[in-house]
PDB file as gemmi writes it, atoms N, CA and C in Angstrom:
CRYST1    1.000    1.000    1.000  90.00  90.00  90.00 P 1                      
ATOM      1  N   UNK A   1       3.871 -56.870  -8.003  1.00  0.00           N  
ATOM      2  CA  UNK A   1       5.007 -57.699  -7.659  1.00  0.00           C  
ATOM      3  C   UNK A   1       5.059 -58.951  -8.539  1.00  0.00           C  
ATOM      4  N   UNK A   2       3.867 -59.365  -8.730  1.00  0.00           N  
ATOM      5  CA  UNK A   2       4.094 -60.629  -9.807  1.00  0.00           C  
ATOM      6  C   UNK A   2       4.294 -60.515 -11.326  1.00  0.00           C  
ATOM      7  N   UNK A   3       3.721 -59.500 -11.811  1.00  0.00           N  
ATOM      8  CA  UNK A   3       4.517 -59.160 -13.068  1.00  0.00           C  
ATOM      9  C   UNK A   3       5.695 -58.969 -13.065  1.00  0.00           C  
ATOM     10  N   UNK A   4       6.792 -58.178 -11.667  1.00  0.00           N  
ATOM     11  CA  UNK A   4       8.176 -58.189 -12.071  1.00  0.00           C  
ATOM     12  C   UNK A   4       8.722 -59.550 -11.839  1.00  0.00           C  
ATOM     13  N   UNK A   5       8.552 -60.441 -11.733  1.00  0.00           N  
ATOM     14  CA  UNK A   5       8.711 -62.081 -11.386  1.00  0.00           C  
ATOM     15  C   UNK A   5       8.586 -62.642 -12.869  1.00  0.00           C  
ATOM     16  N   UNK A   6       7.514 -62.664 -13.382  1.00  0.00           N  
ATOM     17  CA  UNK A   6       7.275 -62.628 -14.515  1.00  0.00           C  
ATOM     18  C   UNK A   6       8.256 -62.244 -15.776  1.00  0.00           C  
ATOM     19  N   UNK A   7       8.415 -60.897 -15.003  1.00  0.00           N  
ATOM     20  CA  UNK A   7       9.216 -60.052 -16.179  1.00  0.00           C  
ATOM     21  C   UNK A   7      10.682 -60.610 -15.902  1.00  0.00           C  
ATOM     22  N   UNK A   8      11.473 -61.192 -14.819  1.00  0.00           N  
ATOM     23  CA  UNK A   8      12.566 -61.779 -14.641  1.00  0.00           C  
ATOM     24  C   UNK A   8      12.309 -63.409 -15.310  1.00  0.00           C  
ATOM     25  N   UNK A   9      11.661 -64.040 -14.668  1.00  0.00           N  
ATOM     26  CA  UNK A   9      11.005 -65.154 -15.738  1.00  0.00           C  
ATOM     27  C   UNK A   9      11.384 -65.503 -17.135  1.00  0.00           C  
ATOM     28  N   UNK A  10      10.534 -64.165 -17.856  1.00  0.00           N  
ATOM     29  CA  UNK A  10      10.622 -64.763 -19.002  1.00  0.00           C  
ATOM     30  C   UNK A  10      10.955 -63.625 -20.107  1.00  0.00           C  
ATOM     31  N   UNK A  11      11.378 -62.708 -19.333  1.00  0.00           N  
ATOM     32  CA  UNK A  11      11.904 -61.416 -20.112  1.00  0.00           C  
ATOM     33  C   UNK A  11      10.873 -60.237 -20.927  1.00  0.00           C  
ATOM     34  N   UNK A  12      11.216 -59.479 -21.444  1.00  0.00           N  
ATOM     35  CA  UNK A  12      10.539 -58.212 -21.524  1.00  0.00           C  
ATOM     36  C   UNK A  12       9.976 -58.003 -22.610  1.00  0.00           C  
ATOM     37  N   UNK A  13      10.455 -58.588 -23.929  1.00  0.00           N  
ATOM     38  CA  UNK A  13       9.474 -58.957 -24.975  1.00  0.00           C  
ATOM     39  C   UNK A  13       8.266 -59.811 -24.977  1.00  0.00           C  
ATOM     40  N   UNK A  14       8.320 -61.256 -24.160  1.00  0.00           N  
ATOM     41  CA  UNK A  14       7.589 -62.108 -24.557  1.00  0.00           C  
ATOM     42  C   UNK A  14       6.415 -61.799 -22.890  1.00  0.00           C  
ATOM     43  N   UNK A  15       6.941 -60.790 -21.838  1.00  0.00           N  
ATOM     44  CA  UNK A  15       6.081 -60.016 -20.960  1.00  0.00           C  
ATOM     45  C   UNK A  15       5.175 -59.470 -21.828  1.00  0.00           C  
ATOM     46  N   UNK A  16       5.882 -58.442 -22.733  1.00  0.00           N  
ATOM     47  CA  UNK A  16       4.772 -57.304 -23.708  1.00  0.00           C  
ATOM     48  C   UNK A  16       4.071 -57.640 -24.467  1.00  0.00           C  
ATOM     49  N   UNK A  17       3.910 -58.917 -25.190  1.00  0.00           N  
ATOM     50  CA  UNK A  17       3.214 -59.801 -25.690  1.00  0.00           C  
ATOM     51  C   UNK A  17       2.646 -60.665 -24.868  1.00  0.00           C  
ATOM     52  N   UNK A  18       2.561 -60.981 -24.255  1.00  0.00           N  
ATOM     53  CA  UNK A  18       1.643 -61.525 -23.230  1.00  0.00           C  
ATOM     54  C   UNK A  18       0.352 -60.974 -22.882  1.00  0.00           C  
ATOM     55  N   UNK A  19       1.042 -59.355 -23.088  1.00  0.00           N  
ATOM     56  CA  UNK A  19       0.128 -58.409 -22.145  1.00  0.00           C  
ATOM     57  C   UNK A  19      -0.544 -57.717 -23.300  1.00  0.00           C  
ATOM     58  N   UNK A  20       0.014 -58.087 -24.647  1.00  0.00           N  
ATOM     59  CA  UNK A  20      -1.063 -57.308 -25.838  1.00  0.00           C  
ATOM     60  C   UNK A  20      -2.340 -58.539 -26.160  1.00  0.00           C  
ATOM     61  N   UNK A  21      -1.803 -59.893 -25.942  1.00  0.00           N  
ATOM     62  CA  UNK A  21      -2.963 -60.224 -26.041  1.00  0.00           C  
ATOM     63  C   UNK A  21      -3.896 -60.270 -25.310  1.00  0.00           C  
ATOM     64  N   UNK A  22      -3.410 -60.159 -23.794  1.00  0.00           N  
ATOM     65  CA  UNK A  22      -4.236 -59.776 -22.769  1.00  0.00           C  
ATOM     66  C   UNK A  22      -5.282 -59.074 -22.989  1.00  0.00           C  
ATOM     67  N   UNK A  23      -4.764 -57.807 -23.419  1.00  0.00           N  
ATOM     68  CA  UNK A  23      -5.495 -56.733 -23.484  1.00  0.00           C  
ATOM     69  C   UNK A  23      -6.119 -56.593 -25.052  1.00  0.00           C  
ATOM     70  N   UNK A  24      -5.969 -57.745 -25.919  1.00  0.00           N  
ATOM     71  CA  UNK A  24      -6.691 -57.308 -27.454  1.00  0.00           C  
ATOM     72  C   UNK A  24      -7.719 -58.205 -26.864  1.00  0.00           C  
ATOM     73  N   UNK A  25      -8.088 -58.820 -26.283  1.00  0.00           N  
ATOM     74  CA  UNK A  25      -9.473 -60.085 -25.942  1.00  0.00           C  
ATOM     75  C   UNK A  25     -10.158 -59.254 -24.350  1.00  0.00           C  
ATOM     76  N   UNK A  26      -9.702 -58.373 -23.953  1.00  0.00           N  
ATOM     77  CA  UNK A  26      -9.845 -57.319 -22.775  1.00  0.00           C  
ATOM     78  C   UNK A  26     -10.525 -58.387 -21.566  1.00  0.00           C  
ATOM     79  N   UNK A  27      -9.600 -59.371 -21.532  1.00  0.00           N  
ATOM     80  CA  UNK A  27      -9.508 -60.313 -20.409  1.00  0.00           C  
ATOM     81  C   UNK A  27      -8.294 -59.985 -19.477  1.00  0.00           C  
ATOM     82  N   UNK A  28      -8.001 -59.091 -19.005  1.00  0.00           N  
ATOM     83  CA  UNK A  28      -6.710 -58.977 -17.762  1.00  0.00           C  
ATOM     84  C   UNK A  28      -7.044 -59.640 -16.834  1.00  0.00           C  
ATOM     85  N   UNK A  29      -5.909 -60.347 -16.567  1.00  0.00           N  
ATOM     86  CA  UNK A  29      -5.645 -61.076 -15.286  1.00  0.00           C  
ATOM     87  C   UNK A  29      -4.259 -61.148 -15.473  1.00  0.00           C  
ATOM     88  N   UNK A  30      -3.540 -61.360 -14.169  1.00  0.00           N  
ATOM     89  CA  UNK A  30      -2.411 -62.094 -14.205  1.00  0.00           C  
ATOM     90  C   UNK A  30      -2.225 -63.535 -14.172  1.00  0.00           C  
ATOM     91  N   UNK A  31      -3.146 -64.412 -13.687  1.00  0.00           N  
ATOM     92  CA  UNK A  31      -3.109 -66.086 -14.082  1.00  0.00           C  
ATOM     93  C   UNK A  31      -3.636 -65.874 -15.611  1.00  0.00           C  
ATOM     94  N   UNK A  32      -4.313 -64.910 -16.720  1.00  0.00           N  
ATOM     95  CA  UNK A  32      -4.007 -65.012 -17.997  1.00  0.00           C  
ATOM     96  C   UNK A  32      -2.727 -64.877 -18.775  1.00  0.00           C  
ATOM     97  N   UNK A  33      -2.102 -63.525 -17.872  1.00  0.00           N  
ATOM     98  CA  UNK A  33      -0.714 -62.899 -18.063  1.00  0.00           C  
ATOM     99  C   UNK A  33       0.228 -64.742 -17.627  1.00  0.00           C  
ATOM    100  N   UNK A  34       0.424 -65.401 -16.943  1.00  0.00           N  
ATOM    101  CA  UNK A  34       1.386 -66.460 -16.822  1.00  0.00           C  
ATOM    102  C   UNK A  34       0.712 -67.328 -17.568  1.00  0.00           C  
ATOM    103  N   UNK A  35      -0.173 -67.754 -17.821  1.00  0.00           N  
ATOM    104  CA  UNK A  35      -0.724 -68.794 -18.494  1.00  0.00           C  
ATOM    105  C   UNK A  35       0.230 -68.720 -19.911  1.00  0.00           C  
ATOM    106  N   UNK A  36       0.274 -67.641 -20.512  1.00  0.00           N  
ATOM    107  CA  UNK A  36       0.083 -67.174 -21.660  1.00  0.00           C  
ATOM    108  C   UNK A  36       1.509 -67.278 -21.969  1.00  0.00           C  
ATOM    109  N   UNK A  37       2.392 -67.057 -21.032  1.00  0.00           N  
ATOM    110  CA  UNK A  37       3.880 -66.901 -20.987  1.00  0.00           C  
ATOM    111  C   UNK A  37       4.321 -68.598 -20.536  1.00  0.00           C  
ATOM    112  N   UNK A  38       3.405 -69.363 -19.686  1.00  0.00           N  
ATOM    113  CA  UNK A  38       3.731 -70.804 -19.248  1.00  0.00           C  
ATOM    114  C   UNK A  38       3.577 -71.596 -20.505  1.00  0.00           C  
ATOM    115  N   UNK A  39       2.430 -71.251 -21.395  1.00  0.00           N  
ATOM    116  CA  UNK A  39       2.407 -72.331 -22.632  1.00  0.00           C  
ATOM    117  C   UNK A  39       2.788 -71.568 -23.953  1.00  0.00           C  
ATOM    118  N   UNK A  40       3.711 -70.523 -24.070  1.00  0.00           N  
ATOM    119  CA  UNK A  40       4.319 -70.035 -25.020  1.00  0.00           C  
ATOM    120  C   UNK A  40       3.184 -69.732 -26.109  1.00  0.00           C  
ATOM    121  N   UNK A  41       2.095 -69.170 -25.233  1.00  0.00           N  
ATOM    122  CA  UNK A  41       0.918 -68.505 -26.507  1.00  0.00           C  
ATOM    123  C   UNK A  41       1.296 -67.265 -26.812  1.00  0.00           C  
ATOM    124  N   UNK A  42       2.229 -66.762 -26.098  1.00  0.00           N  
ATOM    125  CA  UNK A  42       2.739 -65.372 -26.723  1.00  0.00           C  
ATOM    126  C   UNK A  42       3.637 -65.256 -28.150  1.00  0.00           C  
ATOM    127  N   UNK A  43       4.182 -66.610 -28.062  1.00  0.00           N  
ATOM    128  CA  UNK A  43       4.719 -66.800 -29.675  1.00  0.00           C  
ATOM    129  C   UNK A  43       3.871 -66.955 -30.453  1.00  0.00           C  
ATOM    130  N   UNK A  44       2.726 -67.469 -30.457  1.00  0.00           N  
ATOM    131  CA  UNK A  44       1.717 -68.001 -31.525  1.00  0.00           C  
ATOM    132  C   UNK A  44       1.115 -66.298 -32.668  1.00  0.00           C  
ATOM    133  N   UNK A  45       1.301 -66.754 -33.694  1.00  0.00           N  
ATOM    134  CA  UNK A  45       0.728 -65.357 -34.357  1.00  0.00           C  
ATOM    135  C   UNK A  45      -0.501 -65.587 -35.141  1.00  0.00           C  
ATOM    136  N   UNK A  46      -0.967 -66.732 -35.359  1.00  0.00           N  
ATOM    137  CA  UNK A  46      -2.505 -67.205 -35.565  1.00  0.00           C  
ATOM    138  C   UNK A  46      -3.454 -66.578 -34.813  1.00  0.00           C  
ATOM    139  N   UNK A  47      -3.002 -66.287 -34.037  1.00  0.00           N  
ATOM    140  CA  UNK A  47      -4.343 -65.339 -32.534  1.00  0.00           C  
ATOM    141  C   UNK A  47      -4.124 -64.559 -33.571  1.00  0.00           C  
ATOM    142  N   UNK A  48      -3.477 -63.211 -33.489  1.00  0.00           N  
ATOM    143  CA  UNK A  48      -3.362 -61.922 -33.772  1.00  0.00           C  
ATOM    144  C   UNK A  48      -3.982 -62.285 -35.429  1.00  0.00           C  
ATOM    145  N   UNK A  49      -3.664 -63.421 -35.951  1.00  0.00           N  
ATOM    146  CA  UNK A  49      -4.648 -63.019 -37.497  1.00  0.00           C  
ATOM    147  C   UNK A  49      -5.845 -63.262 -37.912  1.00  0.00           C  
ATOM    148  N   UNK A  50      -6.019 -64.048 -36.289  1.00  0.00           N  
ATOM    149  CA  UNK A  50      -7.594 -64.287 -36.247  1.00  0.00           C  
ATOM    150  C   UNK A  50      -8.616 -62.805 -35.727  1.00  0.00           C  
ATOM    151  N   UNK A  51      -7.749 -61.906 -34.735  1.00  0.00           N  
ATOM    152  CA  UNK A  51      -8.334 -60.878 -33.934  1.00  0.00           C  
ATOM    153  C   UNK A  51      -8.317 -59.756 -35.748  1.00  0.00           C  
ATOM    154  N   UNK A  52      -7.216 -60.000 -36.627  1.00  0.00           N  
ATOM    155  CA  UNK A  52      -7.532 -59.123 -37.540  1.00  0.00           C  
ATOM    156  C   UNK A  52      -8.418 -59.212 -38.579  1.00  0.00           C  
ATOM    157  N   UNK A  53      -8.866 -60.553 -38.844  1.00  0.00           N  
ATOM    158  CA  UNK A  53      -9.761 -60.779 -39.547  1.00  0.00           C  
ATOM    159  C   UNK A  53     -11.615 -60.554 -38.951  1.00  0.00           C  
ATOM    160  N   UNK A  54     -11.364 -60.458 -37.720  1.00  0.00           N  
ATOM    161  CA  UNK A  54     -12.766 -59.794 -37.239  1.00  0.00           C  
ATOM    162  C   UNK A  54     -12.842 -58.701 -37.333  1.00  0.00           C  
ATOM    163  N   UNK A  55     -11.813 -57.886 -37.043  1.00  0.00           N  
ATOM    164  CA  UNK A  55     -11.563 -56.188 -36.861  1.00  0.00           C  
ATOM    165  C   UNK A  55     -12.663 -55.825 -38.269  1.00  0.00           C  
ATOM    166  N   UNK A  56     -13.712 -55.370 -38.384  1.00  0.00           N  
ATOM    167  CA  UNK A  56     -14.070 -54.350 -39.057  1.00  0.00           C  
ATOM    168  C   UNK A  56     -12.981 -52.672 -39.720  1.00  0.00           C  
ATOM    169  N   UNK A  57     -13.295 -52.908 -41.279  1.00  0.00           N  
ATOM    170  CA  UNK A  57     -12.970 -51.859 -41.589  1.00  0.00           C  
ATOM    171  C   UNK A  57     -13.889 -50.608 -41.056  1.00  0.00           C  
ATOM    172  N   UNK A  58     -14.426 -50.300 -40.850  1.00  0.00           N  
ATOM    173  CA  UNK A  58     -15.685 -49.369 -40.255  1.00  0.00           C  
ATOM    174  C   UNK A  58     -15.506 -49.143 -39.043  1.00  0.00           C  
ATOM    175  N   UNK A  59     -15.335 -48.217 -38.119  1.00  0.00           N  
ATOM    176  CA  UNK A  59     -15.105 -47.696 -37.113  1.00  0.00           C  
ATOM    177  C   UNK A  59     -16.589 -48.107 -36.157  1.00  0.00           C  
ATOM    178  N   UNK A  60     -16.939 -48.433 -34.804  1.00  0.00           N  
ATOM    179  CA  UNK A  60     -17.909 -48.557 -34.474  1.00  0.00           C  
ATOM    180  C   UNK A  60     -18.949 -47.253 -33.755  1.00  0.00           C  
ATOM    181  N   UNK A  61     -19.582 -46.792 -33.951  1.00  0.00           N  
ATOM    182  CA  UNK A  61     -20.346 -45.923 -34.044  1.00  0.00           C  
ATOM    183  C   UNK A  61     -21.894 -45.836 -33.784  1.00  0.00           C  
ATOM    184  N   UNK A  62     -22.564 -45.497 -32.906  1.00  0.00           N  
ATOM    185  CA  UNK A  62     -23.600 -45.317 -32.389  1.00  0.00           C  
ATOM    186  C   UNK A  62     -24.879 -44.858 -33.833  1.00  0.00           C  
ATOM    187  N   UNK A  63     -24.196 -44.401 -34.754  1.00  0.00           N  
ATOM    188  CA  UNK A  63     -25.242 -43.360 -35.453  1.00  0.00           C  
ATOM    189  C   UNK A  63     -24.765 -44.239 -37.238  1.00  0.00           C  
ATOM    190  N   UNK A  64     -23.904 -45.645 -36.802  1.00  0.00           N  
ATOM    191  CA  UNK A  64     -23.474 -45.821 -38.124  1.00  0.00           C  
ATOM    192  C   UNK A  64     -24.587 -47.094 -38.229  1.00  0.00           C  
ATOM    193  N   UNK A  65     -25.740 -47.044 -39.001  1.00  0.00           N  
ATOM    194  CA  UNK A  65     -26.383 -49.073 -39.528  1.00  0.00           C  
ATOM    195  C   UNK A  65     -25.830 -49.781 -40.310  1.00  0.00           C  
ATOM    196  N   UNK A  66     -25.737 -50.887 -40.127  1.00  0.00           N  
ATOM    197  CA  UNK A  66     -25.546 -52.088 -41.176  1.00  0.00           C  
ATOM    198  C   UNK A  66     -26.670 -52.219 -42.196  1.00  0.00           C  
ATOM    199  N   UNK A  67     -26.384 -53.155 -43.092  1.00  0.00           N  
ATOM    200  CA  UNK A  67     -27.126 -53.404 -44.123  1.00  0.00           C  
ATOM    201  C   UNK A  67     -28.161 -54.032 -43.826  1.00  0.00           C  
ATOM    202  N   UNK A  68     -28.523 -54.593 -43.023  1.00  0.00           N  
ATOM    203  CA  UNK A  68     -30.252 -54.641 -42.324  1.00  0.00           C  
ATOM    204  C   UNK A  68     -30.974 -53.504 -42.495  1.00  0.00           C  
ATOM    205  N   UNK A  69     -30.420 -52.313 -42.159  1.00  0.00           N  
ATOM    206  CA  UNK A  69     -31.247 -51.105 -42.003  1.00  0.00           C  
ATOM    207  C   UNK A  69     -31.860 -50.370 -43.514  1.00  0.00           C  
ATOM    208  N   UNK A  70     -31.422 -51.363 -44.573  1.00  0.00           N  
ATOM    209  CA  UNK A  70     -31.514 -50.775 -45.950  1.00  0.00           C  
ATOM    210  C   UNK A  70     -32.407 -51.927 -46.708  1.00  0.00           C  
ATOM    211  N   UNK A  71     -33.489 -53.279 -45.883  1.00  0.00           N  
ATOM    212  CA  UNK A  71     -33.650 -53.566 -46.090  1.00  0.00           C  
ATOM    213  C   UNK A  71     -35.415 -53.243 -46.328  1.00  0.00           C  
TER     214      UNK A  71                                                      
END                                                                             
């Protein structure tokens, strides 16, 4: 019920962005979900180029070592 409040609020784009950054930092909540939409961090695109600059090219993998392991 409080996401459709939300979603009347502040509409259906800046809902779905709300809820991707939610879910790229895998913090769900809904006081993250309004926070996020109350101080217009869903416009900000500095997050998203900070989350891409950590992203590894390399897939994560149980059976894959880093360069420690070649030392």
């Amino acid at each position: 019920m409080g996401l459709i409040q939300l979603h009347k609020a502040h509409g259906s784009k800046r809902l779905d962005q709300a809820c991707k950054r939610v879910l790229d930092i895998e913090a769900v909540s809904y006081m993250r979900i309004k926070n996020i939409l109350e101080n217009n961090m869903d416009k900000s695109f500095l997050f998203y180029q900070d989350l891409e600059k950590d992203k590894s090219h390399i897939p994560e993998h149980e059976n894959i070592r880093g360069a420690s392991a070649y030392k």
